[in-house]
PQR file of N, CA, C, O and H, with PARSE charges and radii, in Angstrom:
ATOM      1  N   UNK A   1       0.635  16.958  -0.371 -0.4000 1.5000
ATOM      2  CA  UNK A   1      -0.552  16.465   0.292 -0.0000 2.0000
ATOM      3  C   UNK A   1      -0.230  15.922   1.687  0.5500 1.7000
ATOM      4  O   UNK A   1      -0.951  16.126   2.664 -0.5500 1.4000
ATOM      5  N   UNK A   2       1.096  15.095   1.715 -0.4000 1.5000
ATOM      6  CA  UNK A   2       1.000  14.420   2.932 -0.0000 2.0000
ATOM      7  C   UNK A   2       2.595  15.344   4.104  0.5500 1.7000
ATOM      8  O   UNK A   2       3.426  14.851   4.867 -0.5500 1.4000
ATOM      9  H   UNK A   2       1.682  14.929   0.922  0.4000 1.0000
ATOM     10  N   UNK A   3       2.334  16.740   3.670 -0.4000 1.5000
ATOM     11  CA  UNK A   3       3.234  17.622   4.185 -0.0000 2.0000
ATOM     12  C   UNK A   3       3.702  17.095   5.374  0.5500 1.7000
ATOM     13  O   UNK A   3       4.848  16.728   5.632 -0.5500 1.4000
ATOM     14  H   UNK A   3       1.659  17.141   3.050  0.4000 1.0000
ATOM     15  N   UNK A   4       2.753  17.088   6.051 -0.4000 1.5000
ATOM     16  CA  UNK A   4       2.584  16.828   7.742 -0.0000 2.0000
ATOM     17  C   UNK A   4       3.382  16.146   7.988  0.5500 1.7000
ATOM     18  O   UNK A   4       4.306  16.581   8.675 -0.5500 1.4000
ATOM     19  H   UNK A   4       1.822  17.386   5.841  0.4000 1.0000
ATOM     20  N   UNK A   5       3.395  14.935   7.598 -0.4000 1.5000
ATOM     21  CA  UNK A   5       4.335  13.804   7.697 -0.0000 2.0000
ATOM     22  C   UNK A   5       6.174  14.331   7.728  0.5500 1.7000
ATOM     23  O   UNK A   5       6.993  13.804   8.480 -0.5500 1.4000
ATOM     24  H   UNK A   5       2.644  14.581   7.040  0.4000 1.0000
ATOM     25  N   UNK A   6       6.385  15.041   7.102 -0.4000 1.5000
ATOM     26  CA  UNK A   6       7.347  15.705   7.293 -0.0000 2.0000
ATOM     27  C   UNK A   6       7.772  16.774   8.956  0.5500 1.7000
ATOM     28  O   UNK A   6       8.804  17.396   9.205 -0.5500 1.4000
ATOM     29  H   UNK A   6       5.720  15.469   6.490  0.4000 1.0000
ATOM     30  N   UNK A   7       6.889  16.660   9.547 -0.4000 1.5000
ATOM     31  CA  UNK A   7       7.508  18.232  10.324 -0.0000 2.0000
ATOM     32  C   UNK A   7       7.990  17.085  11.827  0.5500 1.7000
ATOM     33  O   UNK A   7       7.534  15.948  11.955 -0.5500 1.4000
ATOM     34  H   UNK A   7       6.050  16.155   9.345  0.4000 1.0000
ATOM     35  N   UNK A   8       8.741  17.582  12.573 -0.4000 1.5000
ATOM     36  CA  UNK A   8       9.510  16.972  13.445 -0.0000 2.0000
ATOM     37  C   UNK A   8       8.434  16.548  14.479  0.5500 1.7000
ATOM     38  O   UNK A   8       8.366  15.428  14.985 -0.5500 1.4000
ATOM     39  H   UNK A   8       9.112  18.505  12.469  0.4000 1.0000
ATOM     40  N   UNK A   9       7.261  18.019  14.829 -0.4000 1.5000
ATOM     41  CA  UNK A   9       6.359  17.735  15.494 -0.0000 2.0000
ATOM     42  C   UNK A   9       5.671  16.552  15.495  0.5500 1.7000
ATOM     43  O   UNK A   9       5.404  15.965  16.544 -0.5500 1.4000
ATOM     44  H   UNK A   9       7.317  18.929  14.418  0.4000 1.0000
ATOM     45  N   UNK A  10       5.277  16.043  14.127 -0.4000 1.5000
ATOM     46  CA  UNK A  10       4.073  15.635  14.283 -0.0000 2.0000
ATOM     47  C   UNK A  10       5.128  13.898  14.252  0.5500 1.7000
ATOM     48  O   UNK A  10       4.546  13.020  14.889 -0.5500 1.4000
ATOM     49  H   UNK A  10       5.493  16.520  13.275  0.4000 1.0000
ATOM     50  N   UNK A  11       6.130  13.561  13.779 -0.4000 1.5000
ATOM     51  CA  UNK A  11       7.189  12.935  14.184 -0.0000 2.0000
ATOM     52  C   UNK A  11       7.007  12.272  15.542  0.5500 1.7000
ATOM     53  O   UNK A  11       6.684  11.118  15.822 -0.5500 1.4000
ATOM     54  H   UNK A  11       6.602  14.275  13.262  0.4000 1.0000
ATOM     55  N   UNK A  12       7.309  13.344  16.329 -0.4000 1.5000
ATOM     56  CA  UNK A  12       7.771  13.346  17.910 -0.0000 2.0000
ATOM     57  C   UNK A  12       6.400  12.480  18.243  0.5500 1.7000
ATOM     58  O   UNK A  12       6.482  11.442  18.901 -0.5500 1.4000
ATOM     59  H   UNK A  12       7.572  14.282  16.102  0.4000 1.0000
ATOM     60  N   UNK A  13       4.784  13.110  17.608 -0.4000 1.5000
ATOM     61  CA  UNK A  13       3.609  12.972  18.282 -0.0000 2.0000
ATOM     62  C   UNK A  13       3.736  11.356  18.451  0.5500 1.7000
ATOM     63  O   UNK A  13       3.843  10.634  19.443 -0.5500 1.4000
ATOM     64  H   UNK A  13       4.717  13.953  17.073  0.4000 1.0000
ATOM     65  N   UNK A  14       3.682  11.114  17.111 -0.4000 1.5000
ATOM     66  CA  UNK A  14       3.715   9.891  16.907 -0.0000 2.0000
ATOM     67  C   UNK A  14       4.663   8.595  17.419  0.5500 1.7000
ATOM     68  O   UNK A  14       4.498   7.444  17.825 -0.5500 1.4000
ATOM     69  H   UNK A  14       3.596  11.701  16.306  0.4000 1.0000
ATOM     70  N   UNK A  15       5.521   9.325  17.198 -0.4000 1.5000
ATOM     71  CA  UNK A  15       6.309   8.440  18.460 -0.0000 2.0000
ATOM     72  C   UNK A  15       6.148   8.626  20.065  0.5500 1.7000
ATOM     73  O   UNK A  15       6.892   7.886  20.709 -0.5500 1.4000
ATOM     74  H   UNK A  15       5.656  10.259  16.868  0.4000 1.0000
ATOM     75  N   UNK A  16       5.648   9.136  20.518 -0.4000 1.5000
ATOM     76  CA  UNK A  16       5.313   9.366  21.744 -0.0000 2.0000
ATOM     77  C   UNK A  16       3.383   8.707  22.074  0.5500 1.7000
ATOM     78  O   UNK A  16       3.054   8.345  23.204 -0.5500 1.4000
ATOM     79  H   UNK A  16       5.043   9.736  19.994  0.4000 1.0000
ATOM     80  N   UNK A  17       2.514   8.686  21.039 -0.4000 1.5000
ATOM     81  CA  UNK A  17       1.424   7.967  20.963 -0.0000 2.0000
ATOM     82  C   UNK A  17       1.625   6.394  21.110  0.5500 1.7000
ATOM     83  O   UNK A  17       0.961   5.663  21.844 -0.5500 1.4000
ATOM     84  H   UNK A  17       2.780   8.980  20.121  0.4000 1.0000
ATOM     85  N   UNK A  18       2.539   6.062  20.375 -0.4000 1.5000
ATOM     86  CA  UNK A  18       3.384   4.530  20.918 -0.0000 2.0000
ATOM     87  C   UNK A  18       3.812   4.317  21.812  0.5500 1.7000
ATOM     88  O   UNK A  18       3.701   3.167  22.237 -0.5500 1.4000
ATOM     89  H   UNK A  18       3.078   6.656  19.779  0.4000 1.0000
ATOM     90  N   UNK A  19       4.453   5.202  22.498 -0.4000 1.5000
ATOM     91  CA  UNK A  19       4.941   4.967  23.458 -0.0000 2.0000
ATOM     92  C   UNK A  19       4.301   4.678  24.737  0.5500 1.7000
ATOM     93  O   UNK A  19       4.564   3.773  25.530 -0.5500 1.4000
ATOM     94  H   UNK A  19       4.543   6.136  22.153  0.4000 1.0000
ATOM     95  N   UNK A  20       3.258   5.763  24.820 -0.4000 1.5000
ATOM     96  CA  UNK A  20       1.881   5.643  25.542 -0.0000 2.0000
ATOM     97  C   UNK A  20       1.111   4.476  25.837  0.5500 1.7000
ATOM     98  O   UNK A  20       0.611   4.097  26.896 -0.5500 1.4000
ATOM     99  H   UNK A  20       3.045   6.497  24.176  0.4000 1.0000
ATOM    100  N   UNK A  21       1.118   3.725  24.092 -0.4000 1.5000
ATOM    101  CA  UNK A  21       0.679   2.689  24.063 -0.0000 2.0000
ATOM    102  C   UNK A  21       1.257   1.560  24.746  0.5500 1.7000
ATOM    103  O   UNK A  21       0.651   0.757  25.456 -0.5500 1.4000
ATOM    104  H   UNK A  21       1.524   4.033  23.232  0.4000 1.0000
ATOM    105  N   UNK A  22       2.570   1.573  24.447 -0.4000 1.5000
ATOM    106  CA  UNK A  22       3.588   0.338  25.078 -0.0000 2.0000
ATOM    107  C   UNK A  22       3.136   0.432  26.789  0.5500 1.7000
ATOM    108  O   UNK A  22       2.564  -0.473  27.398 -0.5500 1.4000
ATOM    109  H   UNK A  22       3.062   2.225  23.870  0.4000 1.0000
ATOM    110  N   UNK A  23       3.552   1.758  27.364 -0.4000 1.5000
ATOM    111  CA  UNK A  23       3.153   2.053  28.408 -0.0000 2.0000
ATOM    112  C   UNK A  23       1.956   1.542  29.244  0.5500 1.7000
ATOM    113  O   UNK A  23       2.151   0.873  30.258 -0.5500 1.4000
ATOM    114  H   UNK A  23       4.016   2.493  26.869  0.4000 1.0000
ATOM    115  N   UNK A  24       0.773   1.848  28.831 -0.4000 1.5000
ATOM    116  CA  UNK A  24      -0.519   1.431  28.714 -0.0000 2.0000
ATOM    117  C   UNK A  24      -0.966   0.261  28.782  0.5500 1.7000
ATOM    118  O   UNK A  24      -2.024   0.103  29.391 -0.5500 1.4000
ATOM    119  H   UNK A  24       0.615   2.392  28.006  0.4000 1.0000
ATOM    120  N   UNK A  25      -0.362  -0.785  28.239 -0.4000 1.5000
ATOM    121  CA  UNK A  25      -0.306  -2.317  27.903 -0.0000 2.0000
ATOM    122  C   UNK A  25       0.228  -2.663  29.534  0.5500 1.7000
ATOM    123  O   UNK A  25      -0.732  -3.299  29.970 -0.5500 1.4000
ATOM    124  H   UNK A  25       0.497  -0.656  27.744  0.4000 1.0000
ATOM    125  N   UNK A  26       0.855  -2.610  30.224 -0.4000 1.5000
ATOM    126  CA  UNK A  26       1.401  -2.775  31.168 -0.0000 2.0000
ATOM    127  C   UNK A  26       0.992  -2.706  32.319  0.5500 1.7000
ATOM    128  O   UNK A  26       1.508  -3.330  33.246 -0.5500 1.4000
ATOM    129  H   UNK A  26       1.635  -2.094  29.870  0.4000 1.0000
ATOM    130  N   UNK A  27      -0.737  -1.362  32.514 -0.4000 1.5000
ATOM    131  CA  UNK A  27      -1.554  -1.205  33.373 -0.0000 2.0000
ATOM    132  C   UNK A  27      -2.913  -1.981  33.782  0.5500 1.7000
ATOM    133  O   UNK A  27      -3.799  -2.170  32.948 -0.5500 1.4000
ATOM    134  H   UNK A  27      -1.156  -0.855  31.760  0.4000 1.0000
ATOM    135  N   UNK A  28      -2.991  -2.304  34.778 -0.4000 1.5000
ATOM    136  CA  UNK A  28      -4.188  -3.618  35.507 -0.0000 2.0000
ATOM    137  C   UNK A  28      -5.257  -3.082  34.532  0.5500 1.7000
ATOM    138  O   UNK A  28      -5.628  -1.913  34.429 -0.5500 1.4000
ATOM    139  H   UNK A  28      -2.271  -2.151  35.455  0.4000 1.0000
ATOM    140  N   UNK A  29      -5.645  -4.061  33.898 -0.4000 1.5000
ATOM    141  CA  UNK A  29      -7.109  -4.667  33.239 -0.0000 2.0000
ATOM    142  C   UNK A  29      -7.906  -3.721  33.699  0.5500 1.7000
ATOM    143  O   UNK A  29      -7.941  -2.704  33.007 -0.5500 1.4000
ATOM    144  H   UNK A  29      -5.344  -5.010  33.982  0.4000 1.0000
ATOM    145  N   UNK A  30      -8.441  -3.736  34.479 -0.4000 1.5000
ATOM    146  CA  UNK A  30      -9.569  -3.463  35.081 -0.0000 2.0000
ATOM    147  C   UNK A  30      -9.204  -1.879  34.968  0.5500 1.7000
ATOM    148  O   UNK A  30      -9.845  -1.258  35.815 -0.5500 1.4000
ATOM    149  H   UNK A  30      -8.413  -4.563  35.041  0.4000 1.0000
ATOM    150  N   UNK A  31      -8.408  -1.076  34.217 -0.4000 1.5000
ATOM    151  CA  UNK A  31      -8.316   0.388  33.538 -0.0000 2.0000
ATOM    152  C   UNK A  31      -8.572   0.145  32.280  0.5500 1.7000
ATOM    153  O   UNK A  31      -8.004   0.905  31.495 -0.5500 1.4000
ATOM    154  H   UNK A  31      -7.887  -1.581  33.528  0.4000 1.0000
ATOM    155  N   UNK A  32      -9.048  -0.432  31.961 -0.4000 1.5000
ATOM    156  CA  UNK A  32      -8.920  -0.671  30.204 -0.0000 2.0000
ATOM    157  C   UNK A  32      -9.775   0.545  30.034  0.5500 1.7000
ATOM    158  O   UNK A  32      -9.248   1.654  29.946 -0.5500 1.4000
ATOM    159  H   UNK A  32      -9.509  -1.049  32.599  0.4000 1.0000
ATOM    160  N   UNK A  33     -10.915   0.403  29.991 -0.4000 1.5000
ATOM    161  CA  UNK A  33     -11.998   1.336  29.404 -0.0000 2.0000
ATOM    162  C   UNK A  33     -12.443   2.960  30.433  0.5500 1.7000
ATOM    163  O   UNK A  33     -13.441   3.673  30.334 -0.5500 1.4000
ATOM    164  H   UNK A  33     -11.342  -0.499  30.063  0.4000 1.0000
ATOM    165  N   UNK A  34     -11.128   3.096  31.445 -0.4000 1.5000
ATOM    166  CA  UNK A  34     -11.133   4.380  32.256 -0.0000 2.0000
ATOM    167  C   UNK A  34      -9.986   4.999  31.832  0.5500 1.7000
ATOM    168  O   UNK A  34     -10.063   5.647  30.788 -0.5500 1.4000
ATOM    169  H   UNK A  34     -10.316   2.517  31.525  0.4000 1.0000
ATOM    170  N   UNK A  35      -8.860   4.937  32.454 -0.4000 1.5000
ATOM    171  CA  UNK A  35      -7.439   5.595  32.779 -0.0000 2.0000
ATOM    172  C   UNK A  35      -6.795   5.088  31.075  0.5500 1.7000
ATOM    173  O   UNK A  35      -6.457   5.958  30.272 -0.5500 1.4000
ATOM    174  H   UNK A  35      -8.797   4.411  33.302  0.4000 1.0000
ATOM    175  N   UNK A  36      -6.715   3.656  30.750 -0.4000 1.5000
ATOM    176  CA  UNK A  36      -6.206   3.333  29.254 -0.0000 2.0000
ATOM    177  C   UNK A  36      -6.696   4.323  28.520  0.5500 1.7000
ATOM    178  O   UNK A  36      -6.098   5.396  28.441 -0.5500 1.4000
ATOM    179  H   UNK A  36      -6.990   2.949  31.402  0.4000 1.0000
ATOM    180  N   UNK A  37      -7.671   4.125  27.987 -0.4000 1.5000
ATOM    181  CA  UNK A  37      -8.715   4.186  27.425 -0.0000 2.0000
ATOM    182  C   UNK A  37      -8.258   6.112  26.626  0.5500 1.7000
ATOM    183  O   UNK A  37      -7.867   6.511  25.529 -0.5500 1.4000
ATOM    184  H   UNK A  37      -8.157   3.253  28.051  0.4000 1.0000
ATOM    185  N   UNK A  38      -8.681   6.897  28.218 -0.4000 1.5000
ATOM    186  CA  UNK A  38      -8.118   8.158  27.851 -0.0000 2.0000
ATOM    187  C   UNK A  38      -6.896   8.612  27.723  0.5500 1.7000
ATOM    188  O   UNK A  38      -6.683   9.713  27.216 -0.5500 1.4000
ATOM    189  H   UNK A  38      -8.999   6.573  29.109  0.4000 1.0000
ATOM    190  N   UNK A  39      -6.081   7.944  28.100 -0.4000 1.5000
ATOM    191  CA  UNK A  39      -4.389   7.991  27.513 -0.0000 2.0000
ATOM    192  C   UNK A  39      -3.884   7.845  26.314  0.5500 1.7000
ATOM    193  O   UNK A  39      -2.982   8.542  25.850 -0.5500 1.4000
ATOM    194  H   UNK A  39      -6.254   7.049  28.513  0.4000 1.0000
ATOM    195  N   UNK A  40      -4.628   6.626  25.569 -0.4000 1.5000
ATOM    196  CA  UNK A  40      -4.464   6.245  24.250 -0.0000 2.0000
ATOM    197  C   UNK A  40      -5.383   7.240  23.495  0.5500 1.7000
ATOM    198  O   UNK A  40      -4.908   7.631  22.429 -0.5500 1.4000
ATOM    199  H   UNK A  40      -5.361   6.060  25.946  0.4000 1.0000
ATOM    200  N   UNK A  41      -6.329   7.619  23.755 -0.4000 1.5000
ATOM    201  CA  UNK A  41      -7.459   8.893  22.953 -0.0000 2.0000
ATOM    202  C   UNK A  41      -6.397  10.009  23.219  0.5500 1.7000
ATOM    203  O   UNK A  41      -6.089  10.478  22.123 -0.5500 1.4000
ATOM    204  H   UNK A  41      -6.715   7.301  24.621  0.4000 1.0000
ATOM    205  N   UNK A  42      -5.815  10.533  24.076 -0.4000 1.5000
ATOM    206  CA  UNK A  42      -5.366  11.926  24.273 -0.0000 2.0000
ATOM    207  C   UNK A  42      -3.720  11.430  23.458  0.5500 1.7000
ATOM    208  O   UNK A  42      -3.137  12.262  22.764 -0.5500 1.4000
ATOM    209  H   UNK A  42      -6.065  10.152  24.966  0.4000 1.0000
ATOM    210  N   UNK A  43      -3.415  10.698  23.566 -0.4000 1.5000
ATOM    211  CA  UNK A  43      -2.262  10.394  22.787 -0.0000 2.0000
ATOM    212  C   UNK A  43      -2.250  10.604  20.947  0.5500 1.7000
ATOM    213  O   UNK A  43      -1.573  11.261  20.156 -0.5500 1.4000
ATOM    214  H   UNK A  43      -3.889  10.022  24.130  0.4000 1.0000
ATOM    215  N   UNK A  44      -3.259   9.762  20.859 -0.4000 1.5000
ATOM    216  CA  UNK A  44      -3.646   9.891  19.149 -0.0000 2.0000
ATOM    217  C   UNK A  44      -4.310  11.329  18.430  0.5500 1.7000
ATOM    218  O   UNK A  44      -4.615  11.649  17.281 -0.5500 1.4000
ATOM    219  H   UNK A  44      -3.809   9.228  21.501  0.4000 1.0000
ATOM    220  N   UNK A  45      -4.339  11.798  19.374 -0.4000 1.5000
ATOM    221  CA  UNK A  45      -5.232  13.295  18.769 -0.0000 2.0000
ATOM    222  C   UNK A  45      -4.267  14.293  18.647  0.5500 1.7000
ATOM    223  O   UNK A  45      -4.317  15.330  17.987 -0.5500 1.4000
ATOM    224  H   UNK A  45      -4.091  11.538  20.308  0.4000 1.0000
ATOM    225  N   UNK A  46      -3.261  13.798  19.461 -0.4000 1.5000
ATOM    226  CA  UNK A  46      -1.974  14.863  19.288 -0.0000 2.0000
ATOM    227  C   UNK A  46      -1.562  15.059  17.588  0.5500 1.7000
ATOM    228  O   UNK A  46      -1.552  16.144  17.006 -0.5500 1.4000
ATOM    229  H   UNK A  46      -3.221  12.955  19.998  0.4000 1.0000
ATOM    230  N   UNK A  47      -1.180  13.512  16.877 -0.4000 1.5000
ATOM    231  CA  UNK A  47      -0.840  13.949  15.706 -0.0000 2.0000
ATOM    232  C   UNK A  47      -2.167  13.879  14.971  0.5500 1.7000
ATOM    233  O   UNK A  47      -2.116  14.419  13.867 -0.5500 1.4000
ATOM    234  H   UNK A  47      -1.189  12.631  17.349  0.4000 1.0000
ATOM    235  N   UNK A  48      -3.077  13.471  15.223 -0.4000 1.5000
ATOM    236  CA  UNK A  48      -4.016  13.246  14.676 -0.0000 2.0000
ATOM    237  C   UNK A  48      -4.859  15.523  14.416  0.5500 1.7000
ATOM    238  O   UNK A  48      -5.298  16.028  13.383 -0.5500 1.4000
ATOM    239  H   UNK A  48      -3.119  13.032  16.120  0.4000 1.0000
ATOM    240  N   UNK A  49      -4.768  15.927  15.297 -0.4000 1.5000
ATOM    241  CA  UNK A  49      -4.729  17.323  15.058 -0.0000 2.0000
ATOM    242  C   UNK A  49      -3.485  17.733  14.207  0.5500 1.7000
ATOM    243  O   UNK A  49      -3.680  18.295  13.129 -0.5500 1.4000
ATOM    244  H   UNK A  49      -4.411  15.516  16.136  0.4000 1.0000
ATOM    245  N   UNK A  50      -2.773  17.591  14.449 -0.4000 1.5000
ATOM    246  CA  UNK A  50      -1.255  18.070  13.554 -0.0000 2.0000
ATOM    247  C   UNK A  50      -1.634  18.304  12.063  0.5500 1.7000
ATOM    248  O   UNK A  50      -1.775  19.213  11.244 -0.5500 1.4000
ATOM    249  H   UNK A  50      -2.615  17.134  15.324  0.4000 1.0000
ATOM    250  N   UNK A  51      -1.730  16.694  12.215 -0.4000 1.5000
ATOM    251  CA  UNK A  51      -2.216  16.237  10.326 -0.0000 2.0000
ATOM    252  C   UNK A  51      -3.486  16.767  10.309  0.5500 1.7000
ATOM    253  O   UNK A  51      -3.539  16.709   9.080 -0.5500 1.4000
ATOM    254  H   UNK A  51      -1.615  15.956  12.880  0.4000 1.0000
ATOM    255  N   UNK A  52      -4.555  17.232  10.604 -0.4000 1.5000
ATOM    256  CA  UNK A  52      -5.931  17.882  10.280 -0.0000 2.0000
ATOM    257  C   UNK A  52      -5.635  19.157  10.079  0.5500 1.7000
ATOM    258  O   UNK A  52      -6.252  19.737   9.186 -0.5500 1.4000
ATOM    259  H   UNK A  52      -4.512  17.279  11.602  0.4000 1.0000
ATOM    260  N   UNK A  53      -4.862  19.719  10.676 -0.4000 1.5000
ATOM    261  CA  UNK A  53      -4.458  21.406  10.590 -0.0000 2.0000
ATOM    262  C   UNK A  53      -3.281  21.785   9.475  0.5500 1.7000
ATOM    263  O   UNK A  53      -2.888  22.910   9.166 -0.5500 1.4000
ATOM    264  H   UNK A  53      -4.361  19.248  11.402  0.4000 1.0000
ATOM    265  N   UNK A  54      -2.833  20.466   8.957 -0.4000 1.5000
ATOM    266  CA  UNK A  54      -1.814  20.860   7.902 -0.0000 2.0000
ATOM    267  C   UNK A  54      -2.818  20.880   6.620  0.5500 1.7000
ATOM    268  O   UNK A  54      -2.387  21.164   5.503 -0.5500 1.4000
ATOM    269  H   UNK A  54      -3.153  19.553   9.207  0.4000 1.0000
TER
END
């Protein structure tokens, strides 16, 4: 069931969606809900597709 979790890809995604995040945390306020906002969405959909397609 939870195959996905296994493949290196979806691994990598996920560690790299954090990373984004850490990243992200670090950028002026006043991006929260523009430039953040779509970094952290385009980040999470990476594994977040992975695991939907497995």
């Amino acid at each position: 069931m939870h195959r996905y979790k296994e493949l290196n890809v979806w691994q990598k995604a996920i560690d790299l969606a954090v990373e984004v995040y850490r990243v992200t945390e670090k950028l002026p306020v006043e991006e929260k809900y523009g430039l953040i906002s779509q970094m952290n969405k385009s980040a999470v959909s990476i594994p977040s597709n992975i695991a939907e397609g497995a």
